[in-house]
KOLMARVEX-890971 format. One line per 5 residues: for each residue x, y, z of N, C-alpha, C. Coordinates in steps of 0.001 Angstrom, whole numbers, plus 500000, padded with zeros to 6 digits. Each point is the difference from the previous one (the first is absolute). Layout:
N
X:Y:Z:X:Y:Z:X:Y:Z; ...
This chain:
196
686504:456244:546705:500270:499324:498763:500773:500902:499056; 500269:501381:500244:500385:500727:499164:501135:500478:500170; 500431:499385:500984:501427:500028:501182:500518:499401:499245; 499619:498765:499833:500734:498664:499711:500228:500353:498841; 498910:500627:498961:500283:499518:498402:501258:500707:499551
499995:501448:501154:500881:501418:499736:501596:499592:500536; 500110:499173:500610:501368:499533:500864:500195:498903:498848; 499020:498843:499302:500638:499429:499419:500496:500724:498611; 499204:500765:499443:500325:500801:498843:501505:500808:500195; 500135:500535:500868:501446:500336:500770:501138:498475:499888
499582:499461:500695:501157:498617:499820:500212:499740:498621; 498920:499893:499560:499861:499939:498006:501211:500859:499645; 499377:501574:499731:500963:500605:499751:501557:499885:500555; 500489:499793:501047:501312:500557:500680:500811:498304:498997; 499079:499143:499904:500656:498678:499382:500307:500531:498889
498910:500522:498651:500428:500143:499086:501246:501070:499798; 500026:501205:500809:500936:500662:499995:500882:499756:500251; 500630:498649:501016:501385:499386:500279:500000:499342:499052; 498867:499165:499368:500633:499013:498949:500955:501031:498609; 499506:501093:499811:500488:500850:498980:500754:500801:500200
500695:500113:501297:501284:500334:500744:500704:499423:499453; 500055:498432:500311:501003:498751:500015:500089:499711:498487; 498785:500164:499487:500019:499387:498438:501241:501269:499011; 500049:501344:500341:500610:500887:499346:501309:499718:500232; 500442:499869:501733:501237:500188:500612:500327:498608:499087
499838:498984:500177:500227:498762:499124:500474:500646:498144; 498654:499796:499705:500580:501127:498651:500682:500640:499679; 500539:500847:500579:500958:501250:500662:501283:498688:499571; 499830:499438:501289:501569:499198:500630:500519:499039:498616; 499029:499509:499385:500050:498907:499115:500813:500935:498604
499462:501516:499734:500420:500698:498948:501590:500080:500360; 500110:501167:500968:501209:500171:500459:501406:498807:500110; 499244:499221:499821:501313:498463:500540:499775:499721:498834; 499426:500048:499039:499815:499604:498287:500659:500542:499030; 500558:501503:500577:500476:501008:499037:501662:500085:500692
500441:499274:501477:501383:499524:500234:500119:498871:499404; 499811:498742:499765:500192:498995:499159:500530:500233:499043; 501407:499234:499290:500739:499760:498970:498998:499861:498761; 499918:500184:499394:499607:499926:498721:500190:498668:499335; 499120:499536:499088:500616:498828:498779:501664:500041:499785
499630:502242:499343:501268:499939:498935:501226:500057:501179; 499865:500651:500927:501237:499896:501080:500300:498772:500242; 499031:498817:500003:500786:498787:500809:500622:499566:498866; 499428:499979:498745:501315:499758:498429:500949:500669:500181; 500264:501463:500067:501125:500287:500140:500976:499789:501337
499510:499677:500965:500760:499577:500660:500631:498827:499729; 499580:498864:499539:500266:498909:499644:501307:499958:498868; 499388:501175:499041:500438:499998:498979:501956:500630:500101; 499920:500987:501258:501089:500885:500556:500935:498328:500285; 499798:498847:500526:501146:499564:500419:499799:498680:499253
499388:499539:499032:499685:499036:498549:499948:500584:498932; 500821:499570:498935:499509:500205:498710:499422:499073:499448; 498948:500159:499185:499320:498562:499609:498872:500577:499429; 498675:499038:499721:498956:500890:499446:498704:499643:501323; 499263:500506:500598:498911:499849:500210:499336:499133:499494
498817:499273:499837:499235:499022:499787:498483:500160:500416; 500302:499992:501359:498440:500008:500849:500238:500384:501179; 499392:501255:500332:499660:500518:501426:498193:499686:500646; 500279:499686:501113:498657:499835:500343:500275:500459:501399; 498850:500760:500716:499422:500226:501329:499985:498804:500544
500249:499613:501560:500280:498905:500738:499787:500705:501292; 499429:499990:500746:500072:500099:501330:500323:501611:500198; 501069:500497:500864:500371:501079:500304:501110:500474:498607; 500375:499424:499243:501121:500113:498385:499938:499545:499182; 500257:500355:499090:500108:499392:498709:501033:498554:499552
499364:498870:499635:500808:499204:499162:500665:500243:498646; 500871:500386:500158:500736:500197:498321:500977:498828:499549; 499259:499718:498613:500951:498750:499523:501580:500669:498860; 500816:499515:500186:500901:500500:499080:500756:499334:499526; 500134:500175:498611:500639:499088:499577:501756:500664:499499
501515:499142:500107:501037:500282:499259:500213:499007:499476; 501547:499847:499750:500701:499145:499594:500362:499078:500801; 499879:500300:500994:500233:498858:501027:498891:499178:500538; 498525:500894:499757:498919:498782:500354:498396:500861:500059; 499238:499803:500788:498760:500302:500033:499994:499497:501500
499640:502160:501072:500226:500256:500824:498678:500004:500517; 499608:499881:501712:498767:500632:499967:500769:500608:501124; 499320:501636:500312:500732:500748:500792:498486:500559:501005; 500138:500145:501198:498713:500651:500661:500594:501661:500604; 499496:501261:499793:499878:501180:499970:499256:500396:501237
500264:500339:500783:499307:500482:501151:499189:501264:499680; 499025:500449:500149:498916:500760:499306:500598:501617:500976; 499973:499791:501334:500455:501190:500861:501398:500619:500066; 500759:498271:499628:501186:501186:500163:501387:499827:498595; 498897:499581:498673:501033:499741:498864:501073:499590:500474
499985:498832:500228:501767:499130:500444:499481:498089:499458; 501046:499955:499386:499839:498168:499761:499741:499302:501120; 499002:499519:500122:499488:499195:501648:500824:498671:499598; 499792:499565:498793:500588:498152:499726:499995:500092:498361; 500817:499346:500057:500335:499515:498500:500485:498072:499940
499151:499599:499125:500053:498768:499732:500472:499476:498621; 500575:498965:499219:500009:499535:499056:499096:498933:499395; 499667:500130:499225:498606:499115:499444:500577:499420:498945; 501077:500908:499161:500694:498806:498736:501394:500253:499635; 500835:498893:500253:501142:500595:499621:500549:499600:498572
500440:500694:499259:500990:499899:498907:501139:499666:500090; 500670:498710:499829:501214:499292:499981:500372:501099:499404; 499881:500227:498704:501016:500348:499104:499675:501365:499232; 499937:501346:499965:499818:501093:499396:499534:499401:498381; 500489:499320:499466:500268:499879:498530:498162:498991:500134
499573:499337:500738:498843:499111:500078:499316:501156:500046; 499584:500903:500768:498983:500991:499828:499490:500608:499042; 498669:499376:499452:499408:500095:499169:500100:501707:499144; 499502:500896:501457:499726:501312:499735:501415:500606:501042; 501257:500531:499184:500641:500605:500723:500129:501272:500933
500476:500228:501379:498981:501143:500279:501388:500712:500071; 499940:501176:500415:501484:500564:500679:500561:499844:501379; 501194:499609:500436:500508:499707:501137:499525:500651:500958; 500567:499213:501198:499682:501188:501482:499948:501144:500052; 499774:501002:500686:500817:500975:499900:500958:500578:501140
501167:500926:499214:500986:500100:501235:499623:501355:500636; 499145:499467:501421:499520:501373:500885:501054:499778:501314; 499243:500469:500753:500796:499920:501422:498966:499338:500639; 499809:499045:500745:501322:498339:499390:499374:499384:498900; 501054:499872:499327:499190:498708:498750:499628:499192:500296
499291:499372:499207:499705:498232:500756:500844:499146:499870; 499878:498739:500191:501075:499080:499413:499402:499526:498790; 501269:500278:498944:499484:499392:498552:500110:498246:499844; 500607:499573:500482:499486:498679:500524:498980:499695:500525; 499014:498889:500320:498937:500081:500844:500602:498876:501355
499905:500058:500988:500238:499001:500613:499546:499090:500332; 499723:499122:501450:499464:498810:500053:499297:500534:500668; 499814:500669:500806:498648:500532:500499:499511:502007:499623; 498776:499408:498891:499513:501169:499397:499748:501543:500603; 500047:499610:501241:499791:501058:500833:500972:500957:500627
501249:499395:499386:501201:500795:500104:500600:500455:498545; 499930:501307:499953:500391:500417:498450:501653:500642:500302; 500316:500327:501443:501500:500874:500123:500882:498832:500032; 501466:500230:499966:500617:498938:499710:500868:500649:501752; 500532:499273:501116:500754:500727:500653:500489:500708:499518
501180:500842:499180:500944:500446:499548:498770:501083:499886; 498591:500368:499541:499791:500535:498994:499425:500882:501798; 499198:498977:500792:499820:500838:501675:500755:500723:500130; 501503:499582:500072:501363:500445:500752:499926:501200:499798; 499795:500126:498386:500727:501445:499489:498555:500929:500039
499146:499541:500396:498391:500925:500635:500030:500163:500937; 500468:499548:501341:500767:500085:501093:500854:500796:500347; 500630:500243:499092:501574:500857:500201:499623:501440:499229; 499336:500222:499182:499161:501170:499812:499637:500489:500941; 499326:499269:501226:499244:500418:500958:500668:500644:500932
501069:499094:500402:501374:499788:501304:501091:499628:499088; 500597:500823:500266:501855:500327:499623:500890:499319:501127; 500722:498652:499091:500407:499690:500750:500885:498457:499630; 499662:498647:500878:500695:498714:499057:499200:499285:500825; 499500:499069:498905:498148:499113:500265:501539:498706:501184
499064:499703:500871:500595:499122:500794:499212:498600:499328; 498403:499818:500140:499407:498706:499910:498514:500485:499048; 499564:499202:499403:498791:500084:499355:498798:498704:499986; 499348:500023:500703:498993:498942:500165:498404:500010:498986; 499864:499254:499954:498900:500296:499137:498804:498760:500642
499125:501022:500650:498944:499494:501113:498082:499773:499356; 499504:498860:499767:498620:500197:500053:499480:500366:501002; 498850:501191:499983:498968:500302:500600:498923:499713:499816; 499114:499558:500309:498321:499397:499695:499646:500019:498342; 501102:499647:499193:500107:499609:498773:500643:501452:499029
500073:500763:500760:500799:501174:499459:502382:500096:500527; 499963:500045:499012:501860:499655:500183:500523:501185:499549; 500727:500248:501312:500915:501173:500716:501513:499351:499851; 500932:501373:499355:501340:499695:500437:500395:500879:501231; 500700:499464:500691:500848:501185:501535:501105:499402:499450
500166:501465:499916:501582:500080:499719:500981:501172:501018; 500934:499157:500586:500858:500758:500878:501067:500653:499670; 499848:501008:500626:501284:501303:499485:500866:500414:501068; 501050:500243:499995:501185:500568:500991:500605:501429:499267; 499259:500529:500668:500582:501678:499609:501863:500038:500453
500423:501235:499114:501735:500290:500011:499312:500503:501763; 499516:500898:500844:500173:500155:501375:499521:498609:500838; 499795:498617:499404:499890:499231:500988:498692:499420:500071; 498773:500822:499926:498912:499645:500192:499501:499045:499363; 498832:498950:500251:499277:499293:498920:498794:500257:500018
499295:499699:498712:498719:500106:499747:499138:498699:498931; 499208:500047:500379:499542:498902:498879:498718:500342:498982; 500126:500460:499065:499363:499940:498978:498757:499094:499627; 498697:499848:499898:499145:499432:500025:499113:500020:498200; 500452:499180:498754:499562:500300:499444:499008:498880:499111
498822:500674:498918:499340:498825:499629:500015:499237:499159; 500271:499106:499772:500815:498703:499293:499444:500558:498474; 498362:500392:499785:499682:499826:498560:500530:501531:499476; 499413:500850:500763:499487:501636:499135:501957:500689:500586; 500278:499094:500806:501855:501371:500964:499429:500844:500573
498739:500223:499941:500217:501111:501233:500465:500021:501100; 500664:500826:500848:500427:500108:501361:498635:500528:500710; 500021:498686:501102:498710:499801:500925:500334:501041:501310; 501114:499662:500592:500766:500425:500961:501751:500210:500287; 500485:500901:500554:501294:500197:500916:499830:499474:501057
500674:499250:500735:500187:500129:500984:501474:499716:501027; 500517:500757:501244:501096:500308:499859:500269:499140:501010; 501073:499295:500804:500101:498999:500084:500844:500740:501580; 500581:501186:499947:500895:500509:500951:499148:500989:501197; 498778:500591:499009:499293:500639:501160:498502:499757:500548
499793:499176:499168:498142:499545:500108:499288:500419:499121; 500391:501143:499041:499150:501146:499727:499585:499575:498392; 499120:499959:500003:499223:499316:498524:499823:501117:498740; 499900:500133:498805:500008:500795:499094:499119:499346:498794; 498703:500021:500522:499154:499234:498774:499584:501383:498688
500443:498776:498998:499278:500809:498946:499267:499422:498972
């Protein structure tokens, strides 16, 4: 009987000691991935780097922040990816016909690399205007844009834009309709991909 009580007191223990293994390493893992995460104030300023306008309301959502913003052109809601500060989506919630109707005037876009379009278009989810890809494109690859498509992905909208380098080659430019960033290169003559 004293076998038993001493082997189970053993199982007892070796449990509680894995449970407080796992419970720290957890703890541990949960800190460490808490202190890489974007910040509130980083996902504003990111936002803020390729909009001028005022803030309104940020809120926690899932894996990013919802930030509402308002200009002259309307009342934005923009989503912030928490890991890797980049505009995941940007939507329009109100548009302003007319600058002069806006109650509270804000200050225009602003001119970063790429601006947005100071127009809004017919679908909110595109803020670059082609012309505005092209020349984010050609920053990238030196050269003369052949074609520019502008493609939905599972509700996120990409421009590819094609380039013909002065030696011949092509490449196509992969960029994102709301925030311009360049998603991808890719080269069209050798296979060879250049993500950034």
């Amino acid at each position: 009987m004293t076998t038993r009580k001493n082997s189970w007191i053993r199982w007892a223990a070796a449990l509680l000691l894995l449970a407080a293994v796992l419970g720290i390493t957890a703890l541990w893992r949960w800190d460490t991935n808490k202190d890489s995460q974007v910040s509130e104030e980083a996902a504003r300023q990111t936002v803020l780097h390729y909009y001028k306008g005022d803030i309104l309301d940020v809120a926690e959502q899932g894996d990013g922040y919802v930030i509402q913003l308002k200009n002259k052109q309307g009342l934005y809601e923009l989503k912030v990816d928490r890991n890797q500060a980049v505009i995941a989506s940007i939507r329009m919630l109100e548009r302003y016909p007319d600058s002069n109707q806006d109650p509270t005037p804000a200050p225009p876009l602003v001119e970063a690399t790429p601006s947005p379009n100071p127009s809004p278009t017919s679908n909110p989810s595109v803020i670059l205007t082609e012309k505005e890809a092209s020349d984010t494109a050609l920053k990238k690859v030196k050269g003369s844009v052949k074609e520019v498509e502008l493609e939905d992905s599972r509700g996120k909208w990409y421009y590819f834009v094609e380039i013909e380098t002065a030696d011949g080659r092509e490449a196509t430019v992969q960029l994102h309709a709301a925030s311009g960033s360049v998603v991808s290169v890719t080269w069209d003559d050798d296979d060879q991909s250049n993500d950034d």
